[in-house]
ZAKOL-550830 format. One record per residue (C-alpha): residue in one letter; x, y, z. Coordinates in steps of 0.1 Angstrom, whole numbers, plus 2048, in hexadecimal, padded with zeros to 3 digits. Layout:
% ZAKOL-550830
AXYZ;...
% end
This chain:
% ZAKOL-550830
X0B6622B78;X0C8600B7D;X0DA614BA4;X0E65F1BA8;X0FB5F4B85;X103616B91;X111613BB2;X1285F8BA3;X13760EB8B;X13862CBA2;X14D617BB9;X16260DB9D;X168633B95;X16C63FBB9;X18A620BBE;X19962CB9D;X19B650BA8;X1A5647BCE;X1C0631BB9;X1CE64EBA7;X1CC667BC8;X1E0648BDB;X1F8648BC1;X1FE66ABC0;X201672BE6;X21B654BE8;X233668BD2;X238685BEC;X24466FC05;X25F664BE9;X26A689BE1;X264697C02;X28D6A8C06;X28F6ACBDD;X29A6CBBD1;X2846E3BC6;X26C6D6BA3;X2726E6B84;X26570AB81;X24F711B64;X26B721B54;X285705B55;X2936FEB38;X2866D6B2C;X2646DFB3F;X2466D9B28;X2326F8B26;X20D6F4B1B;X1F270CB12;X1D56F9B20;X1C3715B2F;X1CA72DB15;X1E8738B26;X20A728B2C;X210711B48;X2276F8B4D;X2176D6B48;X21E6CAB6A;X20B6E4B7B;X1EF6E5B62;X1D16D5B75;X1C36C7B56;X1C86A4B48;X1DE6AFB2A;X1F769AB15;X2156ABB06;X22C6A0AE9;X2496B9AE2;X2526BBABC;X2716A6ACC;X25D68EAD6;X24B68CAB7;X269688AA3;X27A66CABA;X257654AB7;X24D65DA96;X23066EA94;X22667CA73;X201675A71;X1E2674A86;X1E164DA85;X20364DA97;X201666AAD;X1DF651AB9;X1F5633ABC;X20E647AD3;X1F0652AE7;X1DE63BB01;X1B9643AFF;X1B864FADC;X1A9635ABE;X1A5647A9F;X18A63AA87;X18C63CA66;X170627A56;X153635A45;X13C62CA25;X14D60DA20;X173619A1E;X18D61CA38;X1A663AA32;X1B465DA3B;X19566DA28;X184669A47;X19566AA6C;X17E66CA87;X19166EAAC;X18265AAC8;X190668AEE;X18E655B0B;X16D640AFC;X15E660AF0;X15264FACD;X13E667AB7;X120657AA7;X11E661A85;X13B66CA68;X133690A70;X134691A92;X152697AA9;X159696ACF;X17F6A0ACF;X18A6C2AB8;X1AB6CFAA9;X1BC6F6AAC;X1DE701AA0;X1E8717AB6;X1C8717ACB;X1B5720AA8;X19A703A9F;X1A76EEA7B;X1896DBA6A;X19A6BDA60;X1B96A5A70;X1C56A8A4E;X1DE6C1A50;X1E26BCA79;X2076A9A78;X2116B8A5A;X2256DAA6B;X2496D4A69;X2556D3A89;X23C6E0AA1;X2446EDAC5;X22C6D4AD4;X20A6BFAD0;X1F46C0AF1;X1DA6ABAF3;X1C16B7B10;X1A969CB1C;X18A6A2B27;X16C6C1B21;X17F6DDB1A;X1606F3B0D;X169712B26;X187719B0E;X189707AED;X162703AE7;X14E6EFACD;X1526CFACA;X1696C8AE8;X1566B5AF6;X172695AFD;X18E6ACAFA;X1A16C3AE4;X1C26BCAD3;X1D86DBACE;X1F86DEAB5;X20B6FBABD;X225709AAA;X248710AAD;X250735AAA;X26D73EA91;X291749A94;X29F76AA93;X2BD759A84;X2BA74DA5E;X2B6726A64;X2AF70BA49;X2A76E1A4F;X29E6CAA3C;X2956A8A41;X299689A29;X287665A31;X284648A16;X273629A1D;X268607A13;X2496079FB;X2576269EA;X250636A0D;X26065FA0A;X26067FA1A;X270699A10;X26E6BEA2D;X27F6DBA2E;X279700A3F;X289718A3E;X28873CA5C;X29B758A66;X29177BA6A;X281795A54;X2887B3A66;X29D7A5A84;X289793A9F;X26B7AEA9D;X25F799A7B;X267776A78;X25C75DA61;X25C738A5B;X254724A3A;X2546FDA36;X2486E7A1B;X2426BCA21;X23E6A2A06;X237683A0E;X22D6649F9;X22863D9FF;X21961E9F0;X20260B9FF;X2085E8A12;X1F25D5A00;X1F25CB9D9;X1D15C79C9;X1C95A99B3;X1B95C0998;X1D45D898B;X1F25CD9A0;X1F45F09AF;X1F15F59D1;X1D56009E8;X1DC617A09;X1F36309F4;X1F7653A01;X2066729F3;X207695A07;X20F6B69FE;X2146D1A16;X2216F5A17;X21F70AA38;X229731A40;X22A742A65;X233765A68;X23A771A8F;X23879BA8E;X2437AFAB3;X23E7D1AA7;X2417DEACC;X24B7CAAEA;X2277C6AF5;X21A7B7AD4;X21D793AC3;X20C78AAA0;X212768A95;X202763A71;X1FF73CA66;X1F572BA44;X1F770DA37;X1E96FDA14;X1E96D3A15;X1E06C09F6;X1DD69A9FB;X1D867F9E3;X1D365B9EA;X1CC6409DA;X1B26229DE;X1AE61AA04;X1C05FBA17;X1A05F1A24;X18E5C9A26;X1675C3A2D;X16759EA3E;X14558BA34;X12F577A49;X123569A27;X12F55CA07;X12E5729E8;X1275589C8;X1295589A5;X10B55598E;X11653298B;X11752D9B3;X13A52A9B6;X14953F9D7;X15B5599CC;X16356A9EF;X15E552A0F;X14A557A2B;X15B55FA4E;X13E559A61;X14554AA81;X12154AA99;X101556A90;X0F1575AA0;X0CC576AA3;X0C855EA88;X0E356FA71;X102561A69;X11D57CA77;X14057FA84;X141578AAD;X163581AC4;X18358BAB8;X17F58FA93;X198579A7E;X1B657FA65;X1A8582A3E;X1A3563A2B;X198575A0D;X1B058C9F8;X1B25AF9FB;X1A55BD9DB;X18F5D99D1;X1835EA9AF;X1985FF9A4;X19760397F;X18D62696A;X17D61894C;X178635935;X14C632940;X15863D965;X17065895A;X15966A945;X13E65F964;X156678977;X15E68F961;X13869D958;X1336B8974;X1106B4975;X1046AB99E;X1276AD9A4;X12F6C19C7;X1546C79BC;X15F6CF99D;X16D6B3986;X18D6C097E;X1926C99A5;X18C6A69AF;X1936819AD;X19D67298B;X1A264E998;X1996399B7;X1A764A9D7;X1A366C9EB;X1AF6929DD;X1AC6AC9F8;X1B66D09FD;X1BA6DEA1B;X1C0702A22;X1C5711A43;X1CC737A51;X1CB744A73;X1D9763A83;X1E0764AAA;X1E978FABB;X1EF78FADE;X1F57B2AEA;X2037B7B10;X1ED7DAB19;X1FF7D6B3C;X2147BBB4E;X1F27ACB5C;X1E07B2B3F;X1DF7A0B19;X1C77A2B00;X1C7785AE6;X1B7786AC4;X1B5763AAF;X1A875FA8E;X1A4740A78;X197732A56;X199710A48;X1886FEA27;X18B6DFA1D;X17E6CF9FB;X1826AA9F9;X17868D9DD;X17B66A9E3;X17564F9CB;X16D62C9D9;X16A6099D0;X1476029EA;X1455E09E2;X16E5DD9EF;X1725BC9D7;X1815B49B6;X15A5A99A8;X1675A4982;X15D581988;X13958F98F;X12B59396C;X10C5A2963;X1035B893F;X0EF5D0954;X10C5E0963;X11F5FB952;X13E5E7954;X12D5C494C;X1355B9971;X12A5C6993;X13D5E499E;X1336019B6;X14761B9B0;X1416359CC;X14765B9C9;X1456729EF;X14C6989EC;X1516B2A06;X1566D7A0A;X15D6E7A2A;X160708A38;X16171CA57;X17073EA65;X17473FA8F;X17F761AA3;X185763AC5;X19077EADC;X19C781AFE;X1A8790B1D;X1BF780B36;X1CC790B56;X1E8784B6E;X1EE793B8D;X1F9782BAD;X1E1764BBA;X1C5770BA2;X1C3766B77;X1A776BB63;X19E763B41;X181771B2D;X178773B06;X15D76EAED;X15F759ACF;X14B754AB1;X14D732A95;X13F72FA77;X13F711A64;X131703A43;X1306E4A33;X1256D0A11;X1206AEA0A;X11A69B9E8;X11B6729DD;X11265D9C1;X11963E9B0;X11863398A;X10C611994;X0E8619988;X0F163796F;X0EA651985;X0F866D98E;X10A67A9AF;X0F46979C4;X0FE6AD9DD;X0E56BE9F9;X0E46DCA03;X0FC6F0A20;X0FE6E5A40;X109706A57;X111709A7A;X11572EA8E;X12372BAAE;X125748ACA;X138748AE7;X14275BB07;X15A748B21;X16C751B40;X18473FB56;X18E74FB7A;X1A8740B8F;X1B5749BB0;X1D173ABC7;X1C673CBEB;X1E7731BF5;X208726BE7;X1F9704BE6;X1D3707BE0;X1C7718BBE;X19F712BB1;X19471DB8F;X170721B81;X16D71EB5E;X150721B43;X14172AB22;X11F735B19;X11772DAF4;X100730AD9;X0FC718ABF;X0E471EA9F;X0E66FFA88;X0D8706A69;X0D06EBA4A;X0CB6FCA21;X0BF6F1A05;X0D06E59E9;X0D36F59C6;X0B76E69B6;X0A26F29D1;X0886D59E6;X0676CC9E5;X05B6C1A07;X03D6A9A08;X0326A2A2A;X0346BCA49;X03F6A0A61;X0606B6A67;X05D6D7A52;X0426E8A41;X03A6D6A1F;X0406E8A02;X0596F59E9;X07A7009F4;X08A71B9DE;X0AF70F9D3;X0CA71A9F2;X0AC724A08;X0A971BA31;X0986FAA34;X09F6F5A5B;X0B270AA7B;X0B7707AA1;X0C6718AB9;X0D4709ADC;X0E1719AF9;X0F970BB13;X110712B30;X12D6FBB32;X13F6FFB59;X15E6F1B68;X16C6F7B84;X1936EDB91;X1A06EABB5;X1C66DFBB8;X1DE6DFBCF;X2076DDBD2;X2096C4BEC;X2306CDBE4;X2466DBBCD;X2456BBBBA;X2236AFBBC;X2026BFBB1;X1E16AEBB7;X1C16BBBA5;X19D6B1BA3;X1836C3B86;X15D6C1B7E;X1536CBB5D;X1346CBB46;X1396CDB21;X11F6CCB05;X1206BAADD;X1126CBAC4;X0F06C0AB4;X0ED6BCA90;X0CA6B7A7C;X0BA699A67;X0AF6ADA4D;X0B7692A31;X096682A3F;X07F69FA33;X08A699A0B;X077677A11;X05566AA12;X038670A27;X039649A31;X05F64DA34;X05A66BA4C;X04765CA5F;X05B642A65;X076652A70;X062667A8A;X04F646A95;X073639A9A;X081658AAF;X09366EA95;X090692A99;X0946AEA80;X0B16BAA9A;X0C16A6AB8;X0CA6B9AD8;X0F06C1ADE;X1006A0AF2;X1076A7B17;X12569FB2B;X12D6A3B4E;X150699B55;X163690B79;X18B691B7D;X1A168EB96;X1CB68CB90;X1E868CB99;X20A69EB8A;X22C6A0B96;X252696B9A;X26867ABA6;X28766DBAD;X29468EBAF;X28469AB90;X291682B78;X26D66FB76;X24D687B6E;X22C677B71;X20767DB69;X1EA66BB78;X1C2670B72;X1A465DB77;X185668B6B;X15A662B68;X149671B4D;X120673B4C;X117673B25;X0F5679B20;X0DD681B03;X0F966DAF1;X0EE670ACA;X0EA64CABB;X0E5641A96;X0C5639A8B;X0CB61FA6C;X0AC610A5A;X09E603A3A;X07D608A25;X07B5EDA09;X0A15ED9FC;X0A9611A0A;X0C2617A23;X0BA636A3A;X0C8647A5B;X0C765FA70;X0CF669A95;X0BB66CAB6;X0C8673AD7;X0C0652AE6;X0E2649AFB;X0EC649B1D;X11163DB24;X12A641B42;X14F646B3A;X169642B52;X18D63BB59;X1B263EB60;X1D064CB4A;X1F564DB58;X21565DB45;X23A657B55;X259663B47;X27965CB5A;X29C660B4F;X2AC646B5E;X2CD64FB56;X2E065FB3C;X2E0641B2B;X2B9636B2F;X29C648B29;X275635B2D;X258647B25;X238635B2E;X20C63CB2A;X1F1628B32;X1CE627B2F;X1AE614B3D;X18F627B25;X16E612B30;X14E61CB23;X12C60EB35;X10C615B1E;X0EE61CB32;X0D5620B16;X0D9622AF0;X0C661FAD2;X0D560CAB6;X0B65FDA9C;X0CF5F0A83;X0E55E1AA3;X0C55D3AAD;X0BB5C2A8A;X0DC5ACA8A;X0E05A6AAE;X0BD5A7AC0;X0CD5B7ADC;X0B75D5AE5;X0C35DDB0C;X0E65E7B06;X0EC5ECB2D;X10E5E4B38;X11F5E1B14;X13A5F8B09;X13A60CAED;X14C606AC9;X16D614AB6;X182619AD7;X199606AE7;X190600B0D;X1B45F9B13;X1D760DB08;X1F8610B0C;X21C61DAFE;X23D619B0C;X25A629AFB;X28261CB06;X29F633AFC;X2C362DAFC;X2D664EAF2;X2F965CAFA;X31766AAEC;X32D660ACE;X34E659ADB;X36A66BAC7;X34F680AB6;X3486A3ABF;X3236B2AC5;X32068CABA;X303675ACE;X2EC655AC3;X2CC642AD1;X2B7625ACF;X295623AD1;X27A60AAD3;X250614AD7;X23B5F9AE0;X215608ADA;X1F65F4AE7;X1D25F8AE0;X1B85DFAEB;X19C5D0AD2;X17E5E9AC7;X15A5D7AC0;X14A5E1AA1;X12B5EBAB0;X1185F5AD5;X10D5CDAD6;X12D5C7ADB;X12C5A6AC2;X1505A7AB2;X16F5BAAB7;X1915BEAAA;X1B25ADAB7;X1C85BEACF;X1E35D2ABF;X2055D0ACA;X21C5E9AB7;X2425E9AB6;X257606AA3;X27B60BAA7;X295628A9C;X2B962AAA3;X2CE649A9A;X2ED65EA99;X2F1683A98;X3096A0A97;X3006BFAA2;X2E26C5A8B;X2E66ABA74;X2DA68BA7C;X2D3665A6D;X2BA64FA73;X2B462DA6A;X28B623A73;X275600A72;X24B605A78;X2355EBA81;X2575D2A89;X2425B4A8D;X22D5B8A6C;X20E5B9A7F;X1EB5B9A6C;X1D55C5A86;X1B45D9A7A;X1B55FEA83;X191601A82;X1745EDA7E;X14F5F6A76;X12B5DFA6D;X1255DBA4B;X1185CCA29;X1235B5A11;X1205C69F2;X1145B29D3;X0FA5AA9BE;X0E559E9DC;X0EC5BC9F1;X0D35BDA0A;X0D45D9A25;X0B95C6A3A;X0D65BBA55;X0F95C0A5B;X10D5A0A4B;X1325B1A49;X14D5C6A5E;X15E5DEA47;X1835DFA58;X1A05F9A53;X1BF5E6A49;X1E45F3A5A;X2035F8A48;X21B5DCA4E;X2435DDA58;X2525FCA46;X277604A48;X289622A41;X2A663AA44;X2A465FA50;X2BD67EA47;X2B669EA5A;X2CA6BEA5C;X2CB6E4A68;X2DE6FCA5B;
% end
């Protein structure tokens, strides 16, 4: 261990955490003669259910972000994408297999970059109840709140929380018959259309809510080939709660929702670090080379704008459509999936939540939740028009690579609980069980073949969790938390059964078709415990030490290969399972009040210890491309996140966040990494896909419409930051800065209001994600990376928005 390297960074930590305690005992001193803070009850306070019960957000002792369905609405948010640009500390990454797009939306908190496509450090509940997929996250119309909690919260919300957790909850209906709808139309044919209506069923002891949302828009970018354009989206989503009080004591809240979304080809560039030439040696797509790594021509520093065209593929000769439409290796069913280049995915979600009040100290809580998802995306790998490429041998007499990925997933959670209240003593206990299930097919017509589609990957997760808190005084409270849980992964063969030829992993042999090829159980405890204290009625400090675990996940594609490949991959340090990643997480922050209580203010500084970090194994045999993941990482996270509102008068209203994310790798494995840059100590490099720095500040003007009753307007202007990510843990080439501006200004009457909207003011064309890749043509070697694959942003939209209540 480098104690040196250590010390330094631990020194770094300890200042940022005496930084945030400074800051926060300063404020008393400010406030000392202030009236009394803002009860939990007050109306305006921001309630959040953190701990699985309510608490208002200011004396929650967890770091915890909270956007009101207000807030939403005022900034904009309708998709993960933007709701990550509103929130310091959260990159979202959607690149994978050569494509950048909302078919895949991986969430990176505070650093916390998962490894692989199928992994995930941060996970999403409605209503506390785990959703398999962002997709359907930001469409409920008008939600109560989003809380996004920071840190391991595995005593509570369980797998694969092992960053965080974000949490939509939603608002409960009217007893009063209520109707909105909501009207937006925007440049690029950019529309949404959402409407709900609620009221009660049988007065306010059966209540019910339904809302439908359509939303459509073309892309930014026109490709060369047809003239259409690439980055279109089109949603579908229809959404039903049902609140039931039979009695006084009991509350059933029912929730579904059915999402359908089809996109088209993805707004997505791959930027070459050498030329792609026709047969006759003429560049047809320029190099952007700019240094050479370890002998390879590559991209070095800030990568730069695109000097070749956006383009792609994306023509259905009748060859590819009847390619698609023959159901043989096919995971989905042709006439339930993709007829053209671009993503179709259904979505269905239910979950039922009964909390029953067996005294006034006592409350039992039953939650319930499925989800499936069934997805198809079509790509264009090669990301080029390559007409100009001409060759006989390929079925469309040029070079194409037409890429089909398929998914099915499943799962079903249940959790019950017990919570009791009385005086300086809470407590929280329950058991909770997940089971999830998932499918995964691909194929190409590039060689006339057919797609394939392995067998089910399964998970079965068990828990039991507590959380105890007591207030030893009016000031001082302490809470011990944790989980104990019980993970069996579990890997099955696929339909046509497997025929294993070398024991390096599993017994060799033949597999009967849906058999058990591989399972594993783990066992963990995941603790935390909370001390904070009310220094006064408007300042809370808190400090927390938490351990949280990731779940492993097997390499079982390596046992359908060769003895020589087999052994490969053990020579190289891939197991048949990795061990669950380990965190062990530090905080220490600061809430509270000001200038009597018309600024609120968060504070936390943090040092996480990830361990047994999974990494991805890439490597090639001959011309095959293979991977797999080992737990050969090591990586510190720490830093410091601040939130201020302040009303600054009727008139002015600033709402501020900031965030300083630095990851320091202590170890890691990356072969592929290696091959391109030679670096093989990553010591002291940061890791890839997240922004190290972030901000957002959001100005509002608002106030009454003279002459006009119930009448009011506003102004407002979000400037959202995000520093550069590097493509990989070598740390070779990143993308620019991002500097986002968006702008509304509005009237409204009552509870009708108008809205006039520009996005992305300054037309910026900054990446939104990056990753190391290939270029993709008749020479395509996989020997060494020789291209970054980058996610391209949708440029200046403006647009006018009608919504009313009635």
């Amino acid at each position: 261990m480098n104690t040196k390297s250590f010390a330094k960074r631990s020194a770094a930590s300890l200042t940022v955490m005496a930084l945030v305690a400074t800051m926060g005992f300063a404020a008393p001193a400010l406030a000392q003669d202030a009236p009394q803070a803002a009860e939990e009850n007050e109306p305006g306070a921001i309630v959040v259910t953190a701990r699985k019960r309510e608490e208002s957000l200011l004396k929650t002792p967890v770091t915890v972000t909270a956007m009101t369905g207000e807030t939403l609405a005022v900034r904009g948010v309708v998709s993960m994408q933007s709701l990550a640009n509103n929130t310091p500390g959260i990159n979202i990454n959607n690149n994978s297999s050569g494509h950048a797009d909302r078919s895949f939306q991986q969430i990176s908190l505070r650093g916390f970059t998962p490894v692989s496509t199928l992994a995930t450090t941060t996970s999403l509940f409605i209503d506390g109840v785990p959703i398999a997929s962002p997709s359907p996250f930001t469409a409920i119309s008008n939600p109560e709140r989003i809380e996004i909690l920071k840190g391991p919260q595995s005593a509570y919300f369980g797998r694969n929380t092992f960053a965080g957790a974000i949490n939509v909850v939603n608002k409960n209906p009217s007893s009063e018959w209520t109707a909105s709808i909501l009207g937006m139309a925007g440049t690029r044919d950019n529309y949404r259309v959402q409407g709900s209506v609620e009221g009660p069923i049988i007065g306010e002891a059966l209540t019910f809510r339904i809302s439908g949302d359509y939303f459509t828009k073309n892309g930014s970018y026109t490709n060369p080939v047809d003239g259409k354009t690439l980055g279109d989206e089109s949603s579908r989503t229809v959404t039903a709660l049902v609140v039931a009080k039979p009695t006084e004591r009991l509350t059933i809240k029912a929730f579904g929702m059915v999402a359908r979304d089809h996109d088209g080809a993805s707004a997505s560039a791959r930027i070459q670090a050498r030329d792609i030439k026709k047969s006759d040696g003429t560049v047809l797509y320029a190099s952007q080379s700019n240094c050479t790594v370890n002998g390879n021509p590559y991209l070095c520093g800030t990568l730069p704008g695109l000097v070749n065209p956006v383009s792609a593929n994306t023509t259905v000769n009748s060859a590819l459509r009847d390619w698609l439409a023959n159901p043989q290796g096919r995971l989905v069913s042709p006439k339930d999936g993709v007829q053209d280049y671009g993503l179709l995915r259904n979505t269905r979600h239910l979950h039922l939540v009964a909390d029953y009040e067996v005294t006034d100290e006592l409350t039992a809580s039953l939650l319930g939740g499925y989800n499936t998802e069934e997805w198809t995306t079509l790509i264009d790998l090669d990301g080029l028009d390559t007409r100009a490429l001409t060759n006989a041998a390929y079925p469309n007499g040029y070079f194409d690579f037409p890429f089909l990925i398929e998914r099915k997933t499943q799962d079903f959670s249940i959790e019950g609980r017990l919570a009791y209240d009385s005086g300086p003593f809470r407590a929280v206990t329950g058991v909770s069980f997940l089971k999830a299930q998932l499918r995964a097919g691909q194929g190409s017509q590039i060689f006339g073949g057919r797609p394939a589609f392995g067998g089910k990957s399964q998970s079965e997760t068990l828990g039991a969790f507590f959380g105890l808190t007591y207030d030893f005084t009016d000031r001082l409270s302490a809470s011990v938390e944790g989980r104990y849980q019980e993970d069996k992964i579990s890997s099955f063969v696929g339909p046509n059964g497997q025929t294993v030829v070398s024991p390096v992993y599993v017994p060799a042999g033949t597999y009967a078709p849906y058999s058990l090829l591989a399972q594993k159980t783990f066992k963990n405890f995941t603790p935390r415990v909370i001390v904070n204290f009310q220094a006064t009625p408007d300042f809370m400090v808190y400090g927390s030490v938490a351990k949280g675990v990731n779940p492993s996940q097997f390499n079982t594609f390596i046992v359908s290969q060769s003895d020589a490949i087999q052994q490969l991959a053990k020579d190289n340090g891939i197991p048949l399972a990795v061990d669950p990643e380990k965190i062990t997480n530090f905080e220490l922050g600061v809430k509270g009040r000001a200038l009597d209580g018309a600024m609120r203010y968060t504070v936390a500084g943090y040092y996480s210890l990830w361990r047994d970090q999974i990494t991805s194994y890439l490597f090639t045999v001959g011309t095959g491309l293979f991977s797999g993941s080992a737990n050969a990482g090591s990586t510190d996270v720490y830093g410091i996140e601040t939130e201020v509102f302040w009303k600054a008068s009727d008139l002015i209203t600033i709402d501020a966040a900031a965030a300083y994310n630095q990851t320091h790798i202590n170890s890691f494995v990356a072969p592929a990494v290696t091959v391109l840059s030679g670096v093989t100590d990553f010591r002291g490099k940061e890791l890839p896909n997240t922004s190290k720095w972030s901000a957002n500040v959001g100005l509002t003007f608002n106030g009454d419409l003279k002459g006009i009753d119930d009448g009011r307007w506003f102004v407002r202007g979000d400037w959202n930051f995000k520093s550069g990510m590097w493509s990989n843990q070598a740390n070779i080439v990143k993308t620019p800065d991002l500097h986002l501006f968006n702008a509304r200004i509005g009237v409204s009457k009552g509870d009708t209001s108008l809205e006039l909207f520009v996005t992305n003011v300054f037309n910026t064309k900054t990446y939104t994600s990056i990753a190391d890749n290939w270029v993709i043509d008749p020479a395509l070697s996989f020997a060494k990376y020789n291209a970054v694959q980058v996610g391209l942003p949708e440029l200046r939209t403006a647009g006018i928005q009608i919504r009313t209540k009635f």
